[in-house]
DRENPA-279647 format. One line per 5 residues: their letters; for each residue x, y, z of C-alpha. Coordinates in Angstrom, 2 decimals, decimal comma. Example, Ala and Ser with C-alpha at 12.3 -4.5 7.8 and 13.67 -1.06 7.14 Angstrom:
2
AS) 12,30:-4,50:7,80; 13,67:-1,06:7,14
END
This chain:
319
XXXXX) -23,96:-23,27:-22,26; -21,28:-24,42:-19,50; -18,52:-23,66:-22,36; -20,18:-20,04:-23,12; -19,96:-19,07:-19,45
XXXXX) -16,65:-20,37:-18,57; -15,38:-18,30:-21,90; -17,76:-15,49:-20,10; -15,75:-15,46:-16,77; -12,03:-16,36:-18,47
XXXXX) -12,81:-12,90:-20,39; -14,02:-11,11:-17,37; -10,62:-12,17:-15,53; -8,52:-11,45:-18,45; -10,24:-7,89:-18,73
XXXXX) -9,89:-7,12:-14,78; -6,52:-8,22:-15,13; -5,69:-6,18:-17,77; -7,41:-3,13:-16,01; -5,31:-3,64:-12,88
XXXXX) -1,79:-4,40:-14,89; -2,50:-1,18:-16,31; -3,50:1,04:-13,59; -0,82:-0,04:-11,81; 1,65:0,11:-15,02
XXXXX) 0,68:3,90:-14,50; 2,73:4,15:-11,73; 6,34:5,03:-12,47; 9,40:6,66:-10,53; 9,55:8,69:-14,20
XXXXX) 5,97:9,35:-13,91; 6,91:13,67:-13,50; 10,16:13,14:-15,51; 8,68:15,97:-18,04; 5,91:17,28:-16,86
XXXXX) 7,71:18,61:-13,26; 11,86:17,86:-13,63; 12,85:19,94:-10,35; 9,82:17,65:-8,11; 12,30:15,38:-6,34
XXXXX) 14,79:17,78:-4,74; 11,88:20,70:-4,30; 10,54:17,76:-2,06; 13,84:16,60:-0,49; 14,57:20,53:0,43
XXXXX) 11,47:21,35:2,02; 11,65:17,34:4,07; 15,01:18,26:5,74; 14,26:21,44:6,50; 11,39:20,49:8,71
XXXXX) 13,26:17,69:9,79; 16,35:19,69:11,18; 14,05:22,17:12,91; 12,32:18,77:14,45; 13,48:15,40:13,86
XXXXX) 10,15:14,03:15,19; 9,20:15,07:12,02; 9,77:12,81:9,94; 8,44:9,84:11,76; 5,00:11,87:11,62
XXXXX) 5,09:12,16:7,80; 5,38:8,20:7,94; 2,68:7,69:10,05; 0,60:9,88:7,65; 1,41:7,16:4,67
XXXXX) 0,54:4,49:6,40; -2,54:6,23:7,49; -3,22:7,13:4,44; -2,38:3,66:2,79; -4,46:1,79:4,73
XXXXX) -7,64:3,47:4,68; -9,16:3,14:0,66; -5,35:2,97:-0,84; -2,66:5,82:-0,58; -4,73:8,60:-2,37
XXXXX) -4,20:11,33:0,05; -7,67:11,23:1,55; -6,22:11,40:5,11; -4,63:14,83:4,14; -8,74:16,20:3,77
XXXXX) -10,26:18,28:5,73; -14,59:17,91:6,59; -16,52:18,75:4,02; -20,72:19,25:4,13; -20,94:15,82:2,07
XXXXX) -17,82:13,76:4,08; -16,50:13,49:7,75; -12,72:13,10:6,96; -10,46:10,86:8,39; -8,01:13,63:10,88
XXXXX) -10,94:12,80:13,52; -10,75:9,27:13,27; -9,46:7,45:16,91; -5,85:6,15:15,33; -5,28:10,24:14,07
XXXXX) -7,49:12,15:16,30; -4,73:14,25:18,40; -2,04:12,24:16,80; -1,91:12,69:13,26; 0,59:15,67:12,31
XXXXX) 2,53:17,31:10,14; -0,52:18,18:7,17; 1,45:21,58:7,99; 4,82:20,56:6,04; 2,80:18,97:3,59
XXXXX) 1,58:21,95:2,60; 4,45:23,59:2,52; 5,60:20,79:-0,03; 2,92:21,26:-1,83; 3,30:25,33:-2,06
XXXXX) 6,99:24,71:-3,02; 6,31:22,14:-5,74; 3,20:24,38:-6,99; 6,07:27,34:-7,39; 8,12:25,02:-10,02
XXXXX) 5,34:23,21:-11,62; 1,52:24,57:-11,17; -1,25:21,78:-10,98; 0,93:18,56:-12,37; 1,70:16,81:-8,73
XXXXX) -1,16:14,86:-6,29; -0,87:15,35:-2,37; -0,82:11,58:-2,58; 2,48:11,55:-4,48; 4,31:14,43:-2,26
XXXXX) 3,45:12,41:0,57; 4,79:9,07:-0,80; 7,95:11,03:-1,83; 8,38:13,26:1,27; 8,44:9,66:3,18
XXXXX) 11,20:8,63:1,75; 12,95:11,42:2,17; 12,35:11,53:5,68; 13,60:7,88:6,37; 17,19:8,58:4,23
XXXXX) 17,43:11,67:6,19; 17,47:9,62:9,64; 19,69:7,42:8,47; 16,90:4,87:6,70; 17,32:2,91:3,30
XXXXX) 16,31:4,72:0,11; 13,87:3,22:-3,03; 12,46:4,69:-5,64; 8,85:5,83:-5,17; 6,65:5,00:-8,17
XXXXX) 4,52:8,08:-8,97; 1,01:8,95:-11,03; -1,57:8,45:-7,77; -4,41:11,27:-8,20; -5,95:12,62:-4,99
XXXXX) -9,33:11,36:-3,76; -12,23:13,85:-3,32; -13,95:12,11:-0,78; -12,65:10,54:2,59; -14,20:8,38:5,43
XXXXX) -13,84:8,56:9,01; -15,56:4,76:9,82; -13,25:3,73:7,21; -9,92:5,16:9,01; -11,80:3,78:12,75
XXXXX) -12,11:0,37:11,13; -8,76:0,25:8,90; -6,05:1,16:10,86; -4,89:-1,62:13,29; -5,04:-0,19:16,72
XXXXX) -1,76:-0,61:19,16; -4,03:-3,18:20,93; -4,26:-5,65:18,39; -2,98:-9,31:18,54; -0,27:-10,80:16,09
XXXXX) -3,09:-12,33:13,99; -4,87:-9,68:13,76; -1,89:-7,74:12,46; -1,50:-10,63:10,44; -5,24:-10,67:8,63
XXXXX) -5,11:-6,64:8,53; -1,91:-6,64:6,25; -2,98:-9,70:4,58; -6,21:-7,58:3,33; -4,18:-5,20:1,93
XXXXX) -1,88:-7,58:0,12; 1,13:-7,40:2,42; 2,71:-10,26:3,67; 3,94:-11,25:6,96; 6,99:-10,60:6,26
XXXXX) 6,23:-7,10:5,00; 4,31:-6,99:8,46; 7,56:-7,02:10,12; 9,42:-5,04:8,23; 6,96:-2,17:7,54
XXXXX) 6,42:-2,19:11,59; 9,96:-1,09:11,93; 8,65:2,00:11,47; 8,53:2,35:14,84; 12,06:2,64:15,30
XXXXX) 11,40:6,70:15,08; 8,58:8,80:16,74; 6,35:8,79:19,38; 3,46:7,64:21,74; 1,06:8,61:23,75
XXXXX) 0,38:7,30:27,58; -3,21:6,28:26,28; -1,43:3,92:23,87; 0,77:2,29:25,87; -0,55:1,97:29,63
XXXXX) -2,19:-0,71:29,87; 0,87:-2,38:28,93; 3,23:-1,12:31,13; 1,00:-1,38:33,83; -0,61:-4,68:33,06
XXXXX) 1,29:-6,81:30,83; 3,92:-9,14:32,31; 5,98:-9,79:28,84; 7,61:-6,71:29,37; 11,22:-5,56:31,04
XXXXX) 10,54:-4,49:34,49; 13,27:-1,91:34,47; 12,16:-0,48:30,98; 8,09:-0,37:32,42; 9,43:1,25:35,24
XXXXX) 10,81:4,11:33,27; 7,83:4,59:30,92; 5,36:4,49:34,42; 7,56:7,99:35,39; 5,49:9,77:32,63
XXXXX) 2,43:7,55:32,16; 0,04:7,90:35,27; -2,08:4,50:35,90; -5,18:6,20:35,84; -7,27:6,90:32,59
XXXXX) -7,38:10,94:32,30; -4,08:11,80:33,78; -1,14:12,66:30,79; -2,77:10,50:28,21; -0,98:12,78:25,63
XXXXX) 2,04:12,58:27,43; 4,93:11,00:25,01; 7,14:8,40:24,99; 10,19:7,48:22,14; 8,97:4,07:20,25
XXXXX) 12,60:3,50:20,43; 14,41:4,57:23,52; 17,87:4,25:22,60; 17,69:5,89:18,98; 14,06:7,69:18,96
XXXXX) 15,41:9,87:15,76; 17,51:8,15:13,78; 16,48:5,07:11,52; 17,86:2,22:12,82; 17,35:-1,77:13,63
XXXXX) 17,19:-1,08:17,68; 13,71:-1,31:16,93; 13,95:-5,38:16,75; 16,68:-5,14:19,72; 13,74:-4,06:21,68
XXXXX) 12,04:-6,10:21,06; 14,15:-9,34:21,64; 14,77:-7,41:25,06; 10,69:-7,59:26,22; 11,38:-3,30:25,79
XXXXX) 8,51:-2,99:22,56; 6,40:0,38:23,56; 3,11:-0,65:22,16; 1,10:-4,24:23,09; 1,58:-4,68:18,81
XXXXX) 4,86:-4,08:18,66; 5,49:-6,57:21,03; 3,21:-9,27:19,24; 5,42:-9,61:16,66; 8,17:-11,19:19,29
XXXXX) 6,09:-13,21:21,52; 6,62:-17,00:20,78; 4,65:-16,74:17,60; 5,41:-17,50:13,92; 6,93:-13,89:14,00
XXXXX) 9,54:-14,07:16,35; 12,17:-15,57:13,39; 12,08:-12,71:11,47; 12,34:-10,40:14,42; 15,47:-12,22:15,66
XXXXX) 16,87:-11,50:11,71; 16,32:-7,91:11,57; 17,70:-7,60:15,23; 20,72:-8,74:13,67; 20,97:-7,36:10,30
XXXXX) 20,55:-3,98:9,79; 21,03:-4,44:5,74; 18,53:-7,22:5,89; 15,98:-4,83:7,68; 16,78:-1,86:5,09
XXXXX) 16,40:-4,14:2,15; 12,90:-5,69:3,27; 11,61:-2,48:4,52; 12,09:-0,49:1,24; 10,77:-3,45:-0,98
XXXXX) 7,47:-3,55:1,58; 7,48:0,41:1,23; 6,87:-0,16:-2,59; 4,40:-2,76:-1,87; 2,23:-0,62:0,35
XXXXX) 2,90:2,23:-1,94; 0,81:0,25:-4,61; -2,04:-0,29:-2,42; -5,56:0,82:-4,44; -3,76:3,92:-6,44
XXXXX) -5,98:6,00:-7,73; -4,60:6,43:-11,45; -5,86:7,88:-14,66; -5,85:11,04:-16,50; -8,45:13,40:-14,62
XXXXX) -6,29:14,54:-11,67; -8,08:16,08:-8,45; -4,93:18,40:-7,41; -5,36:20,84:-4,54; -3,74:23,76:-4,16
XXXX) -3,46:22,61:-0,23; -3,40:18,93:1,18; -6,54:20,15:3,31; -8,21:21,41:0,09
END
């Protein structure tokens, strides 16, 4: 009986094994090869077009794919809009009056609908249109493996309790990505991220007002736009990156070795904890940063796709 049941789970492991090789197996950079030739540079077009009329841009579009990655697997659910069955995730506390750029996503997705009707996910434009933005600004490039359908459902409580909050501690950061499959290595390099965009006051003040692991010069600056009290400009913005907020660089890390990180997380990852090695490499290796970042890209990129042959594809990223 022992023998029969250990032969019972060995199958059952072999099986889910097999199930996952091959889901993920489904994922290719030739995935649209044939079925939509023109997808990568009707992608790339519409990416640095929105990109030269704002190069905030394309830090946004990132945000969205992590976003989406770490809530249920990049499957586009953070591009849905409410429903009568779902509360989507856009209202969510880590997107609510953050999250942008669904507009240029649907203006991918219009474009790419002109050259090949109903064959591309949301998912995959946005996992495409991500790369594109971070060779634009100067980033690394890697091939984005394709064949992700769209979800049809989405969850707010899952986006509230998925998406690690700029408060969170290094081992927190450490157990989130772990979840997910990511190292802490990929922890690092994925959170160079931040070396484009933006954040809000309500993000960052308690840190510049609180926190004494911080340049005193560089909280001083931030304070000019960040009122102390709760209420006052908590949308007002501030560069993740203040000596390069738009182009895709390793200053990031040099912040960071300088006590100038933006957000209480950031600054986790350089704070006399196992982290602080890997931080002092990328500060001073660009090519090492690029390399590690685009490999952890791919990584996150496999997160939970959802793959198959029945393909939910909108004709908007909201539909």
């Amino acid at each position: 009986m022992a023998l029969f049941s250990s032969f019972k789970a060995t199958l059952a492991f072999a099986l889910f094994a097999l199930f996952i090789g091959n889901a993920f197996a489904q994922l290719s950079p030739s995935f649209y090869s044939k079925s939509c030739p023109h997808l990568l540079p009707t992608v790339k077009s519409v990416v640095q077009s929105a990109i030269s009329k704002e190069a905030r841009m394309g830090a946004s579009l990132l945000r969205l794919h992590f976003h989406d990655c770490f809530v249920n697997g990049c499957d586009g659910s953070v591009l849905l809009d409410d429903t009568s069955s779902f509360t989507g995730e856009k209202t969510a506390v880590p997107n609510l009056n953050s999250a942008r750029g669904f507009d240029v996503v649907d203006n991918i997705k219009s474009a790419v609908e002109k050259v090949c009707p109903g064959v591309v996910s949301c998912a995959d434009i946005l996992a495409i249109a991500v790369r594109d933005s971070v060779v634009t600004l100067g980033g690394p490039n890697w091939n984005v493996k394709l064949g992700r359908r769209d979800a049809r459902t989405a969850s707010k409580s899952a986006a509230n309790n998925g998406i690690p909050p700029p408060t969170s501690s290094l081992s927190q950061l450490i157990s989130r990505f772990s979840a997910l499959g990511l190292s802490t290595k990929d922890l690092v390099a994925l959170s160079g991220s931040h070396t484009i965009g933006q954040a809000r006051c309500t993000n960052f003040r308690a840190r510049i007002y609180n926190e004494t692991n911080i340049d005193s010069s560089f909280a001083q600056t931030r304070r000019g736009n960040c009122p102390r009290s709760s209420g006052s400009g908590d949308n007002n913005l501030a560069p993740l990156d203040l000596q390069t907020p738009t182009a895709f660089d390793n200053n990031y890390y040099k912040n960071l070795l300088a006590q100038k990180g933006l957000l209480h997380s950031d600054q986790q990852l350089f704070n006399g904890g196992s982290t602080d090695s890997a931080v002092r490499g990328y500060g001073g290796s660009q090519s090492s940063f690029f390399s590690d970042f685009a490999a952890a890209m791919v990584k996150m990129g496999d997160i939970s796709p959802l793959t198959g042959p029945t393909e939910r594809l909108g004709r908007t990223a909201g539909g």
